[in-house]
C-alpha positions in Angstrom: -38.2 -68.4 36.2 -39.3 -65.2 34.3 -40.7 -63.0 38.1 -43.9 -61.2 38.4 -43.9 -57.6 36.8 -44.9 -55.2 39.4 -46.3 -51.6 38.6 -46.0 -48.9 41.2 -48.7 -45.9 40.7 -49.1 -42.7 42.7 -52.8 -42.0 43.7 -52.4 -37.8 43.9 -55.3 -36.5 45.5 -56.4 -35.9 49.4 -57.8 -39.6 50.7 -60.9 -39.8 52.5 -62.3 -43.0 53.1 -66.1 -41.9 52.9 -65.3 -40.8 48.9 -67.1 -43.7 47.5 -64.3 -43.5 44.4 -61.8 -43.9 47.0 -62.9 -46.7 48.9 -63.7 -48.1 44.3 -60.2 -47.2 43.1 -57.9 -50.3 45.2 -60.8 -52.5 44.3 -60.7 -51.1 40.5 -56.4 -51.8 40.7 -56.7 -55.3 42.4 -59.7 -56.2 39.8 -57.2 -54.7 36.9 -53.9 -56.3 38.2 -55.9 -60.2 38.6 -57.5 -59.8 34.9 -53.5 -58.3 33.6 -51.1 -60.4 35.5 -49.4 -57.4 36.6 -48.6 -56.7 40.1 -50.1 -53.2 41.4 -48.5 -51.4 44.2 -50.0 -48.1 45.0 -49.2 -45.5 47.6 -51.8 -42.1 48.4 -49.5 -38.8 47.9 -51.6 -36.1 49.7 -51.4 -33.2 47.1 -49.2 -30.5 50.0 -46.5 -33.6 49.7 -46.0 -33.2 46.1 -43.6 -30.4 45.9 -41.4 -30.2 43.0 -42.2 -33.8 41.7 -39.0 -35.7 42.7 -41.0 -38.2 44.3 -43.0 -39.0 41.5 -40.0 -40.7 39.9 -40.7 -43.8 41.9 -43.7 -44.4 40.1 -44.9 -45.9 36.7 -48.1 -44.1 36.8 -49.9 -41.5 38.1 -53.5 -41.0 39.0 -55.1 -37.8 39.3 -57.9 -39.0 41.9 -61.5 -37.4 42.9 -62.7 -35.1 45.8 -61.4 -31.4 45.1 -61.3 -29.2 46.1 -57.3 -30.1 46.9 -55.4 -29.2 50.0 -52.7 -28.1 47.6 -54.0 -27.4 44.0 -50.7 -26.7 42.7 -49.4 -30.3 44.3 -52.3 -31.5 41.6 -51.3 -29.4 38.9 -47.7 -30.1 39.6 -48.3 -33.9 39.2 -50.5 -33.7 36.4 -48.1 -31.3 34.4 -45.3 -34.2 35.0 -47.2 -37.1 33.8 -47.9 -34.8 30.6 -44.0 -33.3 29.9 -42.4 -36.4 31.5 -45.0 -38.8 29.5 -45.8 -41.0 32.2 -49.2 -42.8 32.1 -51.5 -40.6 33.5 -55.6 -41.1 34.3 -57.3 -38.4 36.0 -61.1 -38.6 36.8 -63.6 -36.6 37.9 -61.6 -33.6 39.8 -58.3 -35.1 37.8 -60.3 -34.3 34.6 -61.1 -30.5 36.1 -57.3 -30.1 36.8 -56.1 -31.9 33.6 -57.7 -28.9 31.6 -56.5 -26.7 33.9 -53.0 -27.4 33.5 -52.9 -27.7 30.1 -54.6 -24.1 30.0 -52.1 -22.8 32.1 -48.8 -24.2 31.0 -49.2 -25.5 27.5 -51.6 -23.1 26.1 -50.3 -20.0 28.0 -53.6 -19.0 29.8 -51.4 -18.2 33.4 -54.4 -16.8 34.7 -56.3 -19.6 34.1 -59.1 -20.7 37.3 -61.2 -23.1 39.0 -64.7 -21.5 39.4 -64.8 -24.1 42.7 -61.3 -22.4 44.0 -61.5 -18.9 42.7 -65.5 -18.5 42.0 -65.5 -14.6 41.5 -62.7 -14.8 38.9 -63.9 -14.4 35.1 -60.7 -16.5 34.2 -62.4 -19.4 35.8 -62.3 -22.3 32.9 -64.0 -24.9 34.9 -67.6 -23.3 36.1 -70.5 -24.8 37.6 -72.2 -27.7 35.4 -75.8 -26.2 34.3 -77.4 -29.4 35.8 -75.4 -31.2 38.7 -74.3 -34.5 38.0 -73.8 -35.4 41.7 -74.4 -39.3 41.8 -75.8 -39.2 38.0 -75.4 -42.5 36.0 -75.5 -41.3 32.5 -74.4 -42.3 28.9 -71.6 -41.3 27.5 -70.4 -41.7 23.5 -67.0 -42.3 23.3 -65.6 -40.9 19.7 -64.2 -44.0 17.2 -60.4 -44.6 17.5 -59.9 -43.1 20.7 -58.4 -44.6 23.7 -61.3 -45.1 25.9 -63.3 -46.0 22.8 -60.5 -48.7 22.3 -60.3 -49.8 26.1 -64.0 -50.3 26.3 -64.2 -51.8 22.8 -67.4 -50.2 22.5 -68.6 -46.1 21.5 -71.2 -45.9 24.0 -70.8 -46.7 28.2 -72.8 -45.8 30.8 -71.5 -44.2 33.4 -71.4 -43.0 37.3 -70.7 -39.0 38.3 -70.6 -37.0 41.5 -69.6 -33.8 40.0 -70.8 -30.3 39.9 -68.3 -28.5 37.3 -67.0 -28.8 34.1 -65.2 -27.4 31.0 -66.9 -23.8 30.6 -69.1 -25.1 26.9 -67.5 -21.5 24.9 -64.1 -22.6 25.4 -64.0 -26.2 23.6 -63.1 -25.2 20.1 -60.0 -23.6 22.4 -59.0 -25.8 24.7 -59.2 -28.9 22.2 -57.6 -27.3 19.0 -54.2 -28.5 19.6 -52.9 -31.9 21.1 -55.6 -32.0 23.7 -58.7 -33.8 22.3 -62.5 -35.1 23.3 -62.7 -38.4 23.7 -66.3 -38.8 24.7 -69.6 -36.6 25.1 -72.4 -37.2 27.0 -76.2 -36.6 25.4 -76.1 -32.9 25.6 -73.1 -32.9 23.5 -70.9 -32.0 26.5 -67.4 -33.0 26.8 -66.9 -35.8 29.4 -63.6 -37.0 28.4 -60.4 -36.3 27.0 -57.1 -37.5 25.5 -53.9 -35.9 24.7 -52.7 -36.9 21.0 -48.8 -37.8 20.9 -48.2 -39.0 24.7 -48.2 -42.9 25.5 -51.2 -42.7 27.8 -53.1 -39.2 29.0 -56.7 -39.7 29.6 -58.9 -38.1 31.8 -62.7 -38.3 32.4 -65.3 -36.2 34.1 -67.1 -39.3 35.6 -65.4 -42.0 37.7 -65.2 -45.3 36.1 -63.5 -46.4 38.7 -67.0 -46.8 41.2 -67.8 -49.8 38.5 -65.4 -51.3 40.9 -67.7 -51.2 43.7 -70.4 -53.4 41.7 -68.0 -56.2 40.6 -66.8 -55.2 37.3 -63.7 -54.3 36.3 -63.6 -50.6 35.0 -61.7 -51.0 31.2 -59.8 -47.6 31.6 -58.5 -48.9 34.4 -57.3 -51.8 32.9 -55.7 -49.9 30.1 -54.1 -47.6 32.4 -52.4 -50.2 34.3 -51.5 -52.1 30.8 -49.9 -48.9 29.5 -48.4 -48.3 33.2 -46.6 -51.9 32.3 -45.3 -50.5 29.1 -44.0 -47.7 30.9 -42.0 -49.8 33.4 -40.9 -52.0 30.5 -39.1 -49.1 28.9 -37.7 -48.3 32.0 -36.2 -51.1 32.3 -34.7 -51.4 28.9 
């Protein structure tokens, strides 16, 4: 009798349990692992216990969660930076999105100086900056660009979806940030990036908003889903 394949995924972020996204993202795994079939095992890593990533080798997939600022921003950027080199599934939302183009500023593009206008507010290196109208508990459309992963996840080009942000990718850097691997995956009205994907890598999305608090409503979030499915491909390979 073929047994149960079971996922382990590191949640990499600082838990609070009054985060509404926190208390959505078991719900979002449990919803994801009864629709796949897959068995879900998660575990919190508080972002100081990072390190040097050796304990991230335990896991199929890694989650870049809500609620920055960190404890340890380099813990984040640590993780994030070996879900992308290592090619590990990888989803990051809302403050996983913010440090997702941060990292890839800093280490694939060279910008070392690179900031977080949250972190580091009086820099004029800061590549994430306060949003030009707050999107704290927004629930706003998004369009999600033909072909892409989320597009393909949702099966759909437009979603509607919940926010409780206040920064984003600074609007004069896009053309930047996005001319190599790194590309937008979805834009809100205003024509404003909201989500990403990084071309060549089994599974690197990341999204300004939280799908995940869909969760919370009794839906399944579909990047969730997907993130789980290509965590399963993942441990597949492993095992090969």
């Amino acid at each position: 009798m073929k047994h149960k394949q079971v996922i382990r995924i590191a949640l990499v972020g600082d838990y609070d349990e009054d985060v509404p996204a926190h208390q959505a993202i078991p719900v979002a795994l449990e919803r994801a692992a009864g629709e796949t079939g897959i068995g879900v095992e998660f575990q919190w890593l508080p972002t100081p216990e990072i390190g040097d990533a050796a304990n991230l080798k335990a896991f199929d997939g890694i989650w870049c969660v809500p609620a920055s600022p960190y404890r340890d921003m380099n813990g984040a950027l640590t993780a994030i930076r070996y879900a992308r080199e290592q090619r590990v599934a990888f989803l990051g939302t809302c403050g996983g999105f913010q440090h997702a183009v941060l990292e890839y500023a800093r280490h694939h593009l060279g910008w070392v100086d690179a900031e977080h206008g949250e972190t580091a507010p009086d820099s004029d290196q800061a590549i994430i900056t306060p949003l030009s109208c707050s999107l704290v508990e927004a629930f706003a459309p998004i369009r999600l660009l033909p072909g892409s992963r989320i597009a393909n996840a949702y099966a759909a080009e437009q979603t509607h979806e919940r926010y409780r942000c206040r920064y984003g990718l600074r609007k004069e850097l896009e053309a930047q940030i996005f001319a190599g691997p790194l590309k937008v995956s979805g834009y809100d009205q205003d024509n404003e990036v909201r989500a990403m994907e990084l071309d060549g890598h089994p599974f690197f999305v990341a999204t300004l908003f939280q799908p995940e608090r869909a969760a919370l409503e009794g839906m399944t979030p579909p990047l969730v889903k997907a993130f789980v499915l290509a965590c399963a491909k993942s441990e597949d390979s492993r095992d090969d």
